[in-house]
TIMI-2910 file (N, C-alpha, C, CB; in pm, 1 decimal, decimal comma, always signed):
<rs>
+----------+----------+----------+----------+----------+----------+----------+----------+----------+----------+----------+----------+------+
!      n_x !      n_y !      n_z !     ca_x !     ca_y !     ca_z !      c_x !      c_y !      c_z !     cb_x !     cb_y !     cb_z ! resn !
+----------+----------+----------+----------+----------+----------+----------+----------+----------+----------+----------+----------+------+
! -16835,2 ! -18497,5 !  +1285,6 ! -16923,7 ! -18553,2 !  +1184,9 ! -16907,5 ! -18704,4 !  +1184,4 ! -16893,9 ! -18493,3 !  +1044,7 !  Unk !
! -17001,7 ! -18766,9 !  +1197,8 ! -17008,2 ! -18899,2 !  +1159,6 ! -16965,1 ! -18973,6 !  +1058,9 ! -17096,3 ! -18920,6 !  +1156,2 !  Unk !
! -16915,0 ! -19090,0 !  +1017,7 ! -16955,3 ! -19161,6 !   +896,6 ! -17041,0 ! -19239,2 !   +910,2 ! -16871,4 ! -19224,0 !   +838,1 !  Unk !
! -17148,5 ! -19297,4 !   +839,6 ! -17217,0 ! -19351,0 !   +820,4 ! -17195,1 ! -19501,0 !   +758,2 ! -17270,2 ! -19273,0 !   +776,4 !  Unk !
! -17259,7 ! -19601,1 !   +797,6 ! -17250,8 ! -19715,5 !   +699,9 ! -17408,2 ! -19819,8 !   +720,3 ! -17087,8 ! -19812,6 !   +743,7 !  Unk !
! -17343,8 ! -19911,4 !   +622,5 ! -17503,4 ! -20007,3 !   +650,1 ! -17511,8 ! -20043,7 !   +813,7 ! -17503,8 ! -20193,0 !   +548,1 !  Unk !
! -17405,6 ! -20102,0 !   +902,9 ! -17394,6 ! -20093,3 !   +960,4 ! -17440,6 ! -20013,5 !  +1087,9 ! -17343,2 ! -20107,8 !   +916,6 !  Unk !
! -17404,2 ! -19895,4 !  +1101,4 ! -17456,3 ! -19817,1 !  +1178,6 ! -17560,0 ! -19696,5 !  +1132,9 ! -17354,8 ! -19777,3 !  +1236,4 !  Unk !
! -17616,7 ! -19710,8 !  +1034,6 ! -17701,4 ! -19623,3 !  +1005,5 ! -17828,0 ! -19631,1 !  +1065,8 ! -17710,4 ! -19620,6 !   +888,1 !  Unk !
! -17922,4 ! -19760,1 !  +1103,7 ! -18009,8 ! -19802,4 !  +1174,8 ! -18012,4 ! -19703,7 !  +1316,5 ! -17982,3 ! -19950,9 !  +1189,4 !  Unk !
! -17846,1 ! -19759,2 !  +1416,0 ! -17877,9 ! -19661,4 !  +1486,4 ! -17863,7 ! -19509,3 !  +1515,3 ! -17857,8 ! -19699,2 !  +1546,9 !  Unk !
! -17749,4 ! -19486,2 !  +1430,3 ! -17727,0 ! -19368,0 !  +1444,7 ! -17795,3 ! -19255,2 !  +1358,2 ! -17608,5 ! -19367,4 !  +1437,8 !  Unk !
! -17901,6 ! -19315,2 !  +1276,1 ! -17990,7 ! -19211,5 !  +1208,4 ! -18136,5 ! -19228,3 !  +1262,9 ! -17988,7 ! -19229,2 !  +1043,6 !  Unk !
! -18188,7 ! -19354,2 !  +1215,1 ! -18329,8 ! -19399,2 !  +1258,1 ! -18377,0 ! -19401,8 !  +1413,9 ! -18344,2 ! -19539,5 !  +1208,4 !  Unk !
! -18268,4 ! -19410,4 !  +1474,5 ! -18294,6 ! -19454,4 !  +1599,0 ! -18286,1 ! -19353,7 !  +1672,2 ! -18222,3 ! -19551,1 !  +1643,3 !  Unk !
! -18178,5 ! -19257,8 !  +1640,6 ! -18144,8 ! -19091,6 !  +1742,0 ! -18273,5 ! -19014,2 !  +1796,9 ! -18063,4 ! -18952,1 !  +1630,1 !  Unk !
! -18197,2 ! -18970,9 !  +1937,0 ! -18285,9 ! -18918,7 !  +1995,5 ! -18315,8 ! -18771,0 !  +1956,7 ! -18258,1 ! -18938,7 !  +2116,9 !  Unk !
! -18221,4 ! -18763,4 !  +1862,1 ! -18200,3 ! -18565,4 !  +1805,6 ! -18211,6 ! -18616,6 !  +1661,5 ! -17999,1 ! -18446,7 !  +1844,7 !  Unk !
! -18240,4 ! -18482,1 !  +1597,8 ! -18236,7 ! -18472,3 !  +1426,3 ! -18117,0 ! -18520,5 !  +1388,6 ! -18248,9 ! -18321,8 !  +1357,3 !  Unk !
! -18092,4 ! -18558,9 !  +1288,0 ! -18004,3 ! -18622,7 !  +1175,1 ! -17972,9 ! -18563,1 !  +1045,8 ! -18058,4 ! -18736,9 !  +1138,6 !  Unk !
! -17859,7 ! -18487,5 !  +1050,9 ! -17837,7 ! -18479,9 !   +871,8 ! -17779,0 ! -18513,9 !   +801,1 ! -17818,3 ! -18405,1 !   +815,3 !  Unk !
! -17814,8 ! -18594,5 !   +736,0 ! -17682,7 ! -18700,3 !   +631,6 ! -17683,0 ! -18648,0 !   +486,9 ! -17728,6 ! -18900,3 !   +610,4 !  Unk !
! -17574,0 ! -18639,6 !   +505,4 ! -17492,5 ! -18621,9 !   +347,2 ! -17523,4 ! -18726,7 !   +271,7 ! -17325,1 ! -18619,5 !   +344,8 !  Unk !
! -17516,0 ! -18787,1 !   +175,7 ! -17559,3 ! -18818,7 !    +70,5 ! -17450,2 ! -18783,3 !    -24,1 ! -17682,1 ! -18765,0 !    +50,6 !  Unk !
! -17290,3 ! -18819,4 !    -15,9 ! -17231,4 ! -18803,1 !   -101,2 ! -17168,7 ! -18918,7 !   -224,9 ! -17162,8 ! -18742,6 !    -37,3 !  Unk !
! -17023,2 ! -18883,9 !   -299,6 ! -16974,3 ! -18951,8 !   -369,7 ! -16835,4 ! -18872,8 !   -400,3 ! -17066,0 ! -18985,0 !   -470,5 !  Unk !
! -16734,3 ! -18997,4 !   -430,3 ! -16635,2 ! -18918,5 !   -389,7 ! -16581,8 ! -18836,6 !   -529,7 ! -16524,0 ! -19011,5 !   -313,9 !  Unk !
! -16655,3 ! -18880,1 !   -682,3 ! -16631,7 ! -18810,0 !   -784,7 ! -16756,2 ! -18693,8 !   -776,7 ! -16623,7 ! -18906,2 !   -914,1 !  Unk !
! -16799,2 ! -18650,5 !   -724,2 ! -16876,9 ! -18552,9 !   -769,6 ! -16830,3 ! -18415,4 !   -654,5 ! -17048,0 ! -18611,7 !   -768,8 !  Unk !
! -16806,8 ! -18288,2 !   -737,2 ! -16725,2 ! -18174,9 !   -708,9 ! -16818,4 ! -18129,9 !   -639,2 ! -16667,1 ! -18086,3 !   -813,5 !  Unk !
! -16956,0 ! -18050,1 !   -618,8 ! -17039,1 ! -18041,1 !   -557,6 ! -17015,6 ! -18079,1 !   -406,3 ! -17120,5 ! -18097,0 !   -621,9 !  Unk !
! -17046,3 ! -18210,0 !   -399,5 ! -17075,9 ! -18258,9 !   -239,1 ! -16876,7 ! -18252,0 !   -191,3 ! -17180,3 ! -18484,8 !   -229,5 !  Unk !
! -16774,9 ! -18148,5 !   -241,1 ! -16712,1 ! -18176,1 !   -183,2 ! -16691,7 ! -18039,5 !   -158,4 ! -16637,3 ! -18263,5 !   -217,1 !  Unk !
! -16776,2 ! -17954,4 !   -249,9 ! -16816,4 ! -17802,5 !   -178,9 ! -16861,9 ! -17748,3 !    -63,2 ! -16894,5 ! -17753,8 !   -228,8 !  Unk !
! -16975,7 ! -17829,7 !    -62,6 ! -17047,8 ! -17825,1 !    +74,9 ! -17004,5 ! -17918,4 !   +183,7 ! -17189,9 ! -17852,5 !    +56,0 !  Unk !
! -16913,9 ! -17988,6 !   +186,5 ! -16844,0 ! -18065,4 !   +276,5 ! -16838,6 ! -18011,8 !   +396,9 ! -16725,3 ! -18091,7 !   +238,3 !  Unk !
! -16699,7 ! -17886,5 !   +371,1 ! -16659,1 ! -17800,2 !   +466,4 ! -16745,2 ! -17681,3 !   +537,8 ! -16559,5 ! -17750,9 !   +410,5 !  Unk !
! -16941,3 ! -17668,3 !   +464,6 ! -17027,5 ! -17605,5 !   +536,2 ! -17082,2 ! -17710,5 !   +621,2 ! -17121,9 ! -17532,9 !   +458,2 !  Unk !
! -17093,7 ! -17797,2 !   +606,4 ! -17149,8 ! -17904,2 !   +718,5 ! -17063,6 ! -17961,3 !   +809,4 ! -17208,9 ! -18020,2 !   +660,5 !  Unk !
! -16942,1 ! -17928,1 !   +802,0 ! -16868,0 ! -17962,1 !   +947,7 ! -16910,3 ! -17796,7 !   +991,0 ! -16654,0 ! -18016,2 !   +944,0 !  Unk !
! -16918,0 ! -17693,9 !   +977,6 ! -16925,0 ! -17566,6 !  +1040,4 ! -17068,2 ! -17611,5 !  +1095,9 ! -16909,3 ! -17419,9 !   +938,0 !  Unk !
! -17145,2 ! -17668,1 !  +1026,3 ! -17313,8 ! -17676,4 !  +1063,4 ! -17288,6 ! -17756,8 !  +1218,8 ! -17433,2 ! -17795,8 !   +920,1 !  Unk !
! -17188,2 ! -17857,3 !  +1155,4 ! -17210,5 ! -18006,2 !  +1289,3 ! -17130,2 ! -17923,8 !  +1439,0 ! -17072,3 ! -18217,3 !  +1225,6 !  Unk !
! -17059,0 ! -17835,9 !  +1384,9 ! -16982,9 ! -17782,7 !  +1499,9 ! -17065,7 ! -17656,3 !  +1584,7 ! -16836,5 ! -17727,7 !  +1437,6 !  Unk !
! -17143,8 ! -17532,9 !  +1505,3 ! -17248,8 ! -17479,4 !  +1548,6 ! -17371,3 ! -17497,4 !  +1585,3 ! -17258,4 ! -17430,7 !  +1504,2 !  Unk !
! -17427,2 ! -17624,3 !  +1562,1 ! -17519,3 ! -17691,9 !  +1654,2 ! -17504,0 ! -17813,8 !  +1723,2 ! -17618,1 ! -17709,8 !  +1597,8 !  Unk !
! -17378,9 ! -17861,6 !  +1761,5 ! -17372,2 ! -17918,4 !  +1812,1 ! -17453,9 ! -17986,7 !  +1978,3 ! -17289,3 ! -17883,2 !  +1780,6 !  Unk !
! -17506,8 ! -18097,5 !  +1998,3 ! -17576,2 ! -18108,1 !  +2066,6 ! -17695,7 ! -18106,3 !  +2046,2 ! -17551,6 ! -18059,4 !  +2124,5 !  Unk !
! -17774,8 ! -18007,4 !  +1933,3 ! -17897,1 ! -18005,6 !  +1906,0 ! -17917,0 ! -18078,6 !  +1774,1 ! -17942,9 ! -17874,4 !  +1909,5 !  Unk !
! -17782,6 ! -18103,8 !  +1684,6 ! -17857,4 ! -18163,9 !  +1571,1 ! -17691,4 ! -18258,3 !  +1560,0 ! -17931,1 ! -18032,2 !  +1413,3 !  Unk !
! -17679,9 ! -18357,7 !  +1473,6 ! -17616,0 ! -18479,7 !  +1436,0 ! -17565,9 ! -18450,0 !  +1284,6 ! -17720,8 ! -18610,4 !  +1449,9 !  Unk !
! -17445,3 ! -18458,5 !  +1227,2 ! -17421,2 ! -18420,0 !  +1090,2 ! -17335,9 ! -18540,7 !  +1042,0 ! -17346,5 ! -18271,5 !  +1074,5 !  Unk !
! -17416,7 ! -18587,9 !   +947,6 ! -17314,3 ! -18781,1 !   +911,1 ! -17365,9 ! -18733,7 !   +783,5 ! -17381,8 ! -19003,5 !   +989,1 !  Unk !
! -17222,0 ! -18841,5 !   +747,1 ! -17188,5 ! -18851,7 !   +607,8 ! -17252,4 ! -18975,1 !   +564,1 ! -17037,4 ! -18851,2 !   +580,2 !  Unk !
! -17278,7 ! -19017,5 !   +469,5 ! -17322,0 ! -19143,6 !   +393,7 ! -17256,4 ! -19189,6 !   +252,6 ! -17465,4 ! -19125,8 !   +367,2 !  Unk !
! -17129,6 ! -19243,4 !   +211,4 ! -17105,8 ! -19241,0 !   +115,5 ! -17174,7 ! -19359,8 !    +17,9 ! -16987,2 ! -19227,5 !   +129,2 !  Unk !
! -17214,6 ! -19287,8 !    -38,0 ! -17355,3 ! -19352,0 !   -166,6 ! -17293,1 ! -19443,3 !   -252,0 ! -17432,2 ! -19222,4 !   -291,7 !  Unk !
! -17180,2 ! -19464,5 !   -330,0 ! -17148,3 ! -19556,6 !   -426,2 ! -17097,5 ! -19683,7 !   -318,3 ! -17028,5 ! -19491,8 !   -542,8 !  Unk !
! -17051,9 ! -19653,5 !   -168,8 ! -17041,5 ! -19783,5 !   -114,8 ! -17113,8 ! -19816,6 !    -36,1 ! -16947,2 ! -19811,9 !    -69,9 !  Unk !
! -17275,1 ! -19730,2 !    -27,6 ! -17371,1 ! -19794,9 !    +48,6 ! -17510,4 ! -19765,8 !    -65,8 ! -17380,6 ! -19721,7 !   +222,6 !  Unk !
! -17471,1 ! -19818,4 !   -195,6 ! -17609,0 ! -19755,2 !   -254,1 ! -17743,5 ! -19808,7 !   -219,0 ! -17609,3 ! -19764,3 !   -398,7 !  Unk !
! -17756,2 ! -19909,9 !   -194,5 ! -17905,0 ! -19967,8 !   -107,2 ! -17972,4 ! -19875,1 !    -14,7 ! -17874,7 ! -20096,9 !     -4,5 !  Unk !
! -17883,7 ! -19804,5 !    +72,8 ! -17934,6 ! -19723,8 !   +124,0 ! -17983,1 ! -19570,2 !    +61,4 ! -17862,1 ! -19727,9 !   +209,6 !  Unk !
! -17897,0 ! -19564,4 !     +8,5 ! -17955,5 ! -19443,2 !    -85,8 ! -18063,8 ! -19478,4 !   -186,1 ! -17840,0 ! -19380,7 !   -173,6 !  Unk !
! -18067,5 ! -19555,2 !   -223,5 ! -18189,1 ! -19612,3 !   -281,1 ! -18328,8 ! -19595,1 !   -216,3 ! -18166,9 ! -19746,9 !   -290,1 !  Unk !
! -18316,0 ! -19647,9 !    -94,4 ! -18399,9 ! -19705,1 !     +0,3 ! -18470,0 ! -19531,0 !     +8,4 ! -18310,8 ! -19797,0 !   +158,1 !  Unk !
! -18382,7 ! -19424,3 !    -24,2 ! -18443,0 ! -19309,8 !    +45,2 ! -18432,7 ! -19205,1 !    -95,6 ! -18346,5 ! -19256,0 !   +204,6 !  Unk !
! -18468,3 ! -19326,1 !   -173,9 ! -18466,0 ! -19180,7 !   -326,1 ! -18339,8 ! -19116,8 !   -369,5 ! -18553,0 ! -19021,3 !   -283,0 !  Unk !
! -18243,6 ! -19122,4 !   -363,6 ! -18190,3 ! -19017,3 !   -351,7 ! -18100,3 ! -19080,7 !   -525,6 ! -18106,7 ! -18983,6 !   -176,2 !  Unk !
! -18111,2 ! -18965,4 !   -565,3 ! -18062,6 ! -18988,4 !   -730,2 ! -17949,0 ! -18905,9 !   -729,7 ! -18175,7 ! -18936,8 !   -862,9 !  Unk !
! -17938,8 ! -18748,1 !   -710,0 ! -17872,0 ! -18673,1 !   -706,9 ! -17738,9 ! -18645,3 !   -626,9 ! -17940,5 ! -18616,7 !   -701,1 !  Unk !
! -17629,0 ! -18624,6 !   -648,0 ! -17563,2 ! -18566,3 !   -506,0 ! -17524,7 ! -18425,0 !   -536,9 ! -17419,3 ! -18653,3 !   -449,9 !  Unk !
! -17474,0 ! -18378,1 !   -404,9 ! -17507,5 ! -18429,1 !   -302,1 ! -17659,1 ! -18463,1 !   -269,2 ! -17455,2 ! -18355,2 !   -222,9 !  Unk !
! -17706,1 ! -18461,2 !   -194,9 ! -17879,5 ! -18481,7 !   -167,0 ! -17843,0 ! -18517,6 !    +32,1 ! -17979,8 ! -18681,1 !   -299,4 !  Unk !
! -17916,6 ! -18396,9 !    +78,9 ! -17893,6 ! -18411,5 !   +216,8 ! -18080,9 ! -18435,3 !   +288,4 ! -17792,5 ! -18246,7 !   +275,5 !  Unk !
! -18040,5 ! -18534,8 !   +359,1 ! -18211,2 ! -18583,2 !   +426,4 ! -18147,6 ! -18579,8 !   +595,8 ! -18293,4 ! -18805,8 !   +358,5 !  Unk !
! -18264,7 ! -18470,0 !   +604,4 ! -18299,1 ! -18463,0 !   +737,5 ! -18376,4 ! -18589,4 !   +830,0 ! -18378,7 ! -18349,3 !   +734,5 !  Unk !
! -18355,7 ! -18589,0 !   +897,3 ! -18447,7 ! -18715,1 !   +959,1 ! -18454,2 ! -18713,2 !  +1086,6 ! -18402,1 ! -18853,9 !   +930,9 !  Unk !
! -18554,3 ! -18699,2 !  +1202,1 ! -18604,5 ! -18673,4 !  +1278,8 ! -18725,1 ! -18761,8 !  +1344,1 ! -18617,3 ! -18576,1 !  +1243,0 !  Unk !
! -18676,6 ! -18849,9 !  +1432,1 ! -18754,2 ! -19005,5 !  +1457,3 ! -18787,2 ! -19077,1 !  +1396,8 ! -18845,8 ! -19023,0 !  +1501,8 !  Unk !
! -18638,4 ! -19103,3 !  +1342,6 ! -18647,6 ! -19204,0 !  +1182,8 ! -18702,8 ! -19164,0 !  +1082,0 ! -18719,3 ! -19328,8 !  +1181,1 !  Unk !
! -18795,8 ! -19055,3 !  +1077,9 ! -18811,5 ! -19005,3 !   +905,0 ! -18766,0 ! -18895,6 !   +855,1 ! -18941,0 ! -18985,9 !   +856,9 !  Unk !
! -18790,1 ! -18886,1 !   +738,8 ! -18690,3 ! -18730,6 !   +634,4 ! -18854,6 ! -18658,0 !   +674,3 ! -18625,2 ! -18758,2 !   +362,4 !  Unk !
! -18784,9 ! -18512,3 !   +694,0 ! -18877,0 ! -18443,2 !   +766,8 ! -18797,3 ! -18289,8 !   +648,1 ! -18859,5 ! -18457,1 !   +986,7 !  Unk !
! -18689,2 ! -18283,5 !   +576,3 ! -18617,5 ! -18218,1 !   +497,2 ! -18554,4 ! -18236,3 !   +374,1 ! -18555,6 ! -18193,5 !   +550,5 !  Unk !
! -18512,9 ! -18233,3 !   +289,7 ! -18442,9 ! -18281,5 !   +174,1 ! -18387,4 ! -18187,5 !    +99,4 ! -18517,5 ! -18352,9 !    +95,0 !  Unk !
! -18265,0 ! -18159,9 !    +69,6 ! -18168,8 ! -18041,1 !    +26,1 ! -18071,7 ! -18125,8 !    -80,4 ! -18071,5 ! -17963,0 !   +173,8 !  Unk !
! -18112,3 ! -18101,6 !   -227,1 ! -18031,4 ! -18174,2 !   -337,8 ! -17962,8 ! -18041,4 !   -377,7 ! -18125,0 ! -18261,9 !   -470,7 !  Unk !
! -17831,3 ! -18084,5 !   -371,8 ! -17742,4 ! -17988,8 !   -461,1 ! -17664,7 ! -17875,7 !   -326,6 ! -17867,8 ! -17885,4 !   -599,8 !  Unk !
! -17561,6 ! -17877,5 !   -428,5 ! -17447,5 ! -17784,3 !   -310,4 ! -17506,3 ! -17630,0 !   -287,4 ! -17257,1 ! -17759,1 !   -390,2 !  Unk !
! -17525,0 ! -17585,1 !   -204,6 ! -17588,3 ! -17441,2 !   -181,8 ! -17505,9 ! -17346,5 !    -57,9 ! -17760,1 ! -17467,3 !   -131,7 !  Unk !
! -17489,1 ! -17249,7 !    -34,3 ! -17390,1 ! -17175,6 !    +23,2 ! -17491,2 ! -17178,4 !   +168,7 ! -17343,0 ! -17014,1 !    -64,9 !  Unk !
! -17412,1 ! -17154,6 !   +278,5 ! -17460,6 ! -17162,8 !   +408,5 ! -17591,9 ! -17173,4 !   +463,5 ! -17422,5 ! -17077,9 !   +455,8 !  Unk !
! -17570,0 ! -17057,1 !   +404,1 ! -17721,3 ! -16911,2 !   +480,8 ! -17847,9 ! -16999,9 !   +374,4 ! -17687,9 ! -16630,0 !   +396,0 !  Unk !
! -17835,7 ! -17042,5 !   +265,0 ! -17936,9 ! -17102,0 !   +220,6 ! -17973,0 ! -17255,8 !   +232,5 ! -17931,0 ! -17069,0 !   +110,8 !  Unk !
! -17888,2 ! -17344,3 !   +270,4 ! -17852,7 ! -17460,1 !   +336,1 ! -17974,7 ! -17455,4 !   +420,0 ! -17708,2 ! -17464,3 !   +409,4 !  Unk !
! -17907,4 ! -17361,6 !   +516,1 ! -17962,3 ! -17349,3 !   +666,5 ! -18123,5 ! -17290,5 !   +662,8 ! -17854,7 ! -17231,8 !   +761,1 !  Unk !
! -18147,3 ! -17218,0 !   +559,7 ! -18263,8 ! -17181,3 !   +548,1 ! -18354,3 ! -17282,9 !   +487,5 ! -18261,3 ! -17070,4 !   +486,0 !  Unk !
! -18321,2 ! -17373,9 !   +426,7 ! -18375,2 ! -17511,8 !   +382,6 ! -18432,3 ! -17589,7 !   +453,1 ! -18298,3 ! -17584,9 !   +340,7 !  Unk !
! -18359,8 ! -17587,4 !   +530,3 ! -18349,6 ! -17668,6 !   +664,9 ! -18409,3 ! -17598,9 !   +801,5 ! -18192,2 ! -17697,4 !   +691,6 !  Unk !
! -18451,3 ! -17485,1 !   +774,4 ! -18562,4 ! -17376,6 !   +893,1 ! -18663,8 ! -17483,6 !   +945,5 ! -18677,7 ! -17220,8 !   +798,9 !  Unk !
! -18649,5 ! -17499,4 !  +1072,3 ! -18768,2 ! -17575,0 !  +1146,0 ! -18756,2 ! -17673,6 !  +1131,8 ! -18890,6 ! -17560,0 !  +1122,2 !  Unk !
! -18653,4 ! -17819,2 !  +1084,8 ! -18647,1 ! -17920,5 !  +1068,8 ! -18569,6 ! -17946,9 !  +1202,0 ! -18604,4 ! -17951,6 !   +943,0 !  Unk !
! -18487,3 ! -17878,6 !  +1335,8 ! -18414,8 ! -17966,0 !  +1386,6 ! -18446,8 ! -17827,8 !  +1474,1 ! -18271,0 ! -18043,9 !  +1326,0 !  Unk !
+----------+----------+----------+----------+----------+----------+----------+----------+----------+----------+----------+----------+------+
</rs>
């Protein structure tokens, strides 16, 4: 799994040649630290076909801004630079993944 920053988010989200799913977390909220440990299983079972980065929001909030995101967790798919998905709130695997059907 990636980390994310202002820094490298340009290329390693906007720019990728594969889908993108970024977390959208914070490190006080219990939630995004639920679903943590389903999105390394995600980044490790599709590996190669899809990209799984973290974004931590209270030290990059511009960027979370930039893409709506009010809630955490709040996960945006993105797929030649745009959100093509959007998954707010911690949800167990199988429904994650079903959220996310046909995005990557």
């Amino acid at each position: 799994m990636i980390t994310l920053t202002a820094e490298n988010f340009a290329e390693q989200v906007l720019e990728s040649d594969k889908p993108v799913l970024v977390d959208f977390w914070t490190e006080w909220c219990p939630p995004c630290r639920m679903v943590a440990p389903i999105l390394e299983e995600i980044a490790k079972e599709y590996e190669g076909r899809l990209t799984v980065a973290k974004l931590n929001a209270d030290d990059h909030p511009e960027i979370a801004s930039r893409y709506g995101v009010m809630g955490f967790p709040t996960m945006n798919l993105y797929r030649n630079g745009e959100v093509v998905r959007r998954v707010v709130g911690a949800k167990p695997k199988r429904l994650l993944l079903a959220e996310l059907d046909g995005g990557f």
